[in-house]
C-alpha positions as CSV (number, residue, x, y, z in Angstrom):
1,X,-13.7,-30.1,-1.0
2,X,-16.2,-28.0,0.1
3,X,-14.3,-27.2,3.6
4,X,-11.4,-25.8,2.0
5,X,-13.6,-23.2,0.4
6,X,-15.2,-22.1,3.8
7,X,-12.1,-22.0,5.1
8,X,-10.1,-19.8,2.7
9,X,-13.6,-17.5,2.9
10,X,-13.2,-17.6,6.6
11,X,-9.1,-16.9,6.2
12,X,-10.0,-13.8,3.9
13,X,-12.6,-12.3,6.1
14,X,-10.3,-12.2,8.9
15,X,-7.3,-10.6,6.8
16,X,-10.0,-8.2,5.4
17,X,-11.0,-7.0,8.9
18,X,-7.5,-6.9,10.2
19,X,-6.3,-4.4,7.2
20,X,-9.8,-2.5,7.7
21,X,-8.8,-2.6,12.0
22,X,-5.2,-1.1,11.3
23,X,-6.6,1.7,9.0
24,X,-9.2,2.2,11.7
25,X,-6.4,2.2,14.3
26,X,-4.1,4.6,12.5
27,X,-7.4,7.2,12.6
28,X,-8.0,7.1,15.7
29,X,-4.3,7.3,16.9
30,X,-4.1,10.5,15.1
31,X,-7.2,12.0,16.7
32,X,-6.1,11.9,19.7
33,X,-3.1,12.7,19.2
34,X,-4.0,15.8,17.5
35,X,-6.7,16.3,20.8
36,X,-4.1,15.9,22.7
37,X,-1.7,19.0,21.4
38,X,-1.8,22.1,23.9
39,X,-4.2,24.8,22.1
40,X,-3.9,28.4,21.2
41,X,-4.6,31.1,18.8
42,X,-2.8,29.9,15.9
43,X,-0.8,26.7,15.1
44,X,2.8,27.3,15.9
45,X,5.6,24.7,14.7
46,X,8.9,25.2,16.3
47,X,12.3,23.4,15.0
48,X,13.4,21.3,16.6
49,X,17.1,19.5,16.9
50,X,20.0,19.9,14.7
51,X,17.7,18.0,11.8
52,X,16.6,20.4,8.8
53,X,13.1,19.1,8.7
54,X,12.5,18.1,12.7
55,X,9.5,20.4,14.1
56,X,7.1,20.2,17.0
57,X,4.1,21.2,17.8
58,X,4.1,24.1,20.1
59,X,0.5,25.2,19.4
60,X,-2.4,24.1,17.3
61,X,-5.7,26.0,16.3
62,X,-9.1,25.2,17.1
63,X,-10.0,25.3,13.3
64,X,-7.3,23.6,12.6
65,X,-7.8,20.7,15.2
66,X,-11.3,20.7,14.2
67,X,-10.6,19.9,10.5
68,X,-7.7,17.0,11.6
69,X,-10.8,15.8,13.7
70,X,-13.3,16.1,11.1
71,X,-11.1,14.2,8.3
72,X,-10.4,11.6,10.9
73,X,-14.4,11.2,11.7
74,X,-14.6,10.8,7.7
75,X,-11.7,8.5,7.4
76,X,-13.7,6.4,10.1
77,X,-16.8,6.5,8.3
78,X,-15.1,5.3,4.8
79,X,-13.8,2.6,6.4
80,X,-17.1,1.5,8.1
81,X,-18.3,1.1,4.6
82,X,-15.3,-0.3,3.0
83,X,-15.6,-3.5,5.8
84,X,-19.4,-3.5,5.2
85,X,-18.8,-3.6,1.1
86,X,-15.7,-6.0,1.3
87,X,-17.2,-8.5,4.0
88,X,-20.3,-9.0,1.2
89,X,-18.1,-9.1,-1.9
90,X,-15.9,-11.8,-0.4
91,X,-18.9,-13.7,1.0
92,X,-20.3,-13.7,-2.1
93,X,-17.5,-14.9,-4.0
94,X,-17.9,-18.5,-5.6
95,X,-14.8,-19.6,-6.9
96,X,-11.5,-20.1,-5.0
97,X,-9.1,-18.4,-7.5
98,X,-11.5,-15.3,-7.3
99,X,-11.7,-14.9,-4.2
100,X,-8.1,-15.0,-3.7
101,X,-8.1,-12.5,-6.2
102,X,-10.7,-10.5,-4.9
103,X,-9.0,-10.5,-1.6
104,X,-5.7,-8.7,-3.0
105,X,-7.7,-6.4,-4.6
106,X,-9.6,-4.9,-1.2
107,X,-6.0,-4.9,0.5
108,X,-4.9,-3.0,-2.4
109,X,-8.2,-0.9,-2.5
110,X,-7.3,-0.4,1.4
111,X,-3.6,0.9,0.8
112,X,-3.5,2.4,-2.0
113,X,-2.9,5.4,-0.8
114,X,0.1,4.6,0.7
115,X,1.6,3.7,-2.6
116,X,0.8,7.0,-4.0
């Protein structure tokens, strides 16, 4: 029925938003964590514990907080887009099949770089 087709639209359009909202979250968590780090002339990483690869941040430049920033902004930005460009390519998605299909492919889109 017709219903069902709404509904599994409806169903992918909140999954869609929810994998855009955690990518969006995961930017901005890094921002500001990144603002957050105490300043100074140079970025200085310090070991720390008995682990080999355990470091801390004891210092972070200004050019390099600006780039973490700036990649961050841009990372926003894509991700704008991505929810603008997925929200209309589910929307306009006829069949049910394909739009389960098309709905794995934009959470795949979304993460691939996790997988890589």
């Amino acid at each position: 029925p017709a219903g069902d087709g709404f509904l599994m639209c409806m169903l992918a359009l909140v999954m869609w938003y929810l994998s855009v909202g955690k990518e969006v979250t995961g930017a901005i968590s890094l921002a500001r964590g990144v603002w957050g780090l105490p300043g100074g002339k140079t970025t200085h990483l310090v070991p720390e514990g008995d682990e080999p690869h355990a470091t801390r941040f004891e210092s972070i430049s200004p050019a390099r907080r600006a780039l973490v920033i700036t990649v961050q902004v841009i990372r926003l930005v894509v991700s704008g887009v991505l929810m603008h460009a997925g929200t209309l390519f589910l929307a306009f998605t006829i069949s049910l099949t394909e739009l389960l299909l098309n709905a794995v492919a934009l959470e795949f889109v979304l993460s691939v770089d996790e997988l890589l």
